[in-house]
N, C-alpha and C positions, 0 to 999 in steps of 0.2 A: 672636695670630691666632686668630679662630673660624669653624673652617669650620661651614655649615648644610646641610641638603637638604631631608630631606622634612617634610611637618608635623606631623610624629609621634612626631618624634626631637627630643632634644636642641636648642633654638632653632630650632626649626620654625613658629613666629610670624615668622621671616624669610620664609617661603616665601611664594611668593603664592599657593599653595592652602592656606594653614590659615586655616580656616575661621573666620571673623569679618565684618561686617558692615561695609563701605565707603560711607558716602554719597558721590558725586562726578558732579558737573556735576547736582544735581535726581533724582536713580539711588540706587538701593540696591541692591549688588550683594552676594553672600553671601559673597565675597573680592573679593581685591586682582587676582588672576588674570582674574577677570569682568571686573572695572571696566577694568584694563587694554587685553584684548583689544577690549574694546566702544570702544576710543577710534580703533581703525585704520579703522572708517567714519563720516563725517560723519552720515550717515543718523540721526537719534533716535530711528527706531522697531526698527531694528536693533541700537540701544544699548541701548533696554528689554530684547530679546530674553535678551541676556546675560548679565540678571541675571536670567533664569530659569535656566541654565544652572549645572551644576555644572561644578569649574574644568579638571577635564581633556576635558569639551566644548566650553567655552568655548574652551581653547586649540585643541581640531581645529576647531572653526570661527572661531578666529581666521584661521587656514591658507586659509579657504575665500572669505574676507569679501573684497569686491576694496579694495585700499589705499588709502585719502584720497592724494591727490596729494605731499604735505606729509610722507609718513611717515619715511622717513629722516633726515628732519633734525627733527625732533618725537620721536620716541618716546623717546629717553631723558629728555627732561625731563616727557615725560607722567610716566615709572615713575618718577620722582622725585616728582610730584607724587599720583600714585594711592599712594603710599610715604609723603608725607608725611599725606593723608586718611587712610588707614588708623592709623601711628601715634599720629597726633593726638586722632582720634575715639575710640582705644581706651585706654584710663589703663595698666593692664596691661601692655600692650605697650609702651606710651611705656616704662612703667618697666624691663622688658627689655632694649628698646635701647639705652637711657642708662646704665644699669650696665655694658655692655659698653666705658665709658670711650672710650680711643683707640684699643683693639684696632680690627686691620684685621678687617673681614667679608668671609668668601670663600663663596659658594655654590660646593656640592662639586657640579659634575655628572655625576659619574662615569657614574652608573646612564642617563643621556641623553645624554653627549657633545657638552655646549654649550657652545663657548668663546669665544662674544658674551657671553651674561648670565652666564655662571657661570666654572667653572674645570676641566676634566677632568683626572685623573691615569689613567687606563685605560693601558695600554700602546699600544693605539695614538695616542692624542692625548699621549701625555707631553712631546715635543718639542716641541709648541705652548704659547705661553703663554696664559692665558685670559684675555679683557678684563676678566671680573667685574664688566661692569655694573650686575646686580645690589643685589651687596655695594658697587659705588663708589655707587650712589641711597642704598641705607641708609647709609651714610657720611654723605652729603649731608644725610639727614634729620636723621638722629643732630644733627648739628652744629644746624639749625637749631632744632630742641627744646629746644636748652638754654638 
């Protein structure tokens, strides 16, 4: 098992804020974070916006952006697919995540308490288990890289 969090630490090219360059849909966004968030509006000049954005504004005005209709049933194969752009386009990282074998990838979100994408252990989320969607997208990539 490898837990991740932020992009600073220890497999922090997991995160979608460590800073690396994503082409995705015609867009260069300066992470995985940006490209992601720019995908909850259909709008394409709102999509440019975002990759002006550095990725913890990119995620509050992910917060702000009103929802393409589609989004619940879309955004995890989007982070699957902005997961696989980012891996793919970066050699680096491909190589990162492929050495990680079959280990499970768990994002630790202790320090934000998110137990859709990631996994919290804090005392008060302890008794929830986390979906770690996240870590199951880089799984997905993983697999498909090889």
């Amino acid at each position: 098992m490898i837990k991740f969090s932020r992009s600073n630490e220890k497999y922090g090219c997991f995160s979608n804020f460590y800073p690396c360059s994503v082409e995705y849909g015609g867009i260069v966004y300066p992470n995985s974070e940006c490209a992601w968030q720019s995908l909850k509006t259909l709008d394409m000049e709102k999509r440019k916006k975002f990759a002006t954005y550095k990725a913890a504004d990119a995620k509050k005005m992910g917060r702000r952006v009103e929802l393409r209709s589609d989004w619940e049933e879309v955004k995890y194969q989007l982070m699957v697919d902005v997961c696989y752009a980012k891996f793919s386009q970066n050699k680096e990282l491909k190589s990162i995540l492929q050495a990680t074998g079959e280990e499970e990838l768990i994002e630790n979100t202790t320090a934000w308490h998110d137990n859709v994408w990631g996994n919290c252990e804090c005392e008060r989320c302890k008794e929830t288990e986390g979906k770690n969607l996240l870590g199951k997208a880089l799984m997905e990539v993983r697999s498909k890289l090889k």
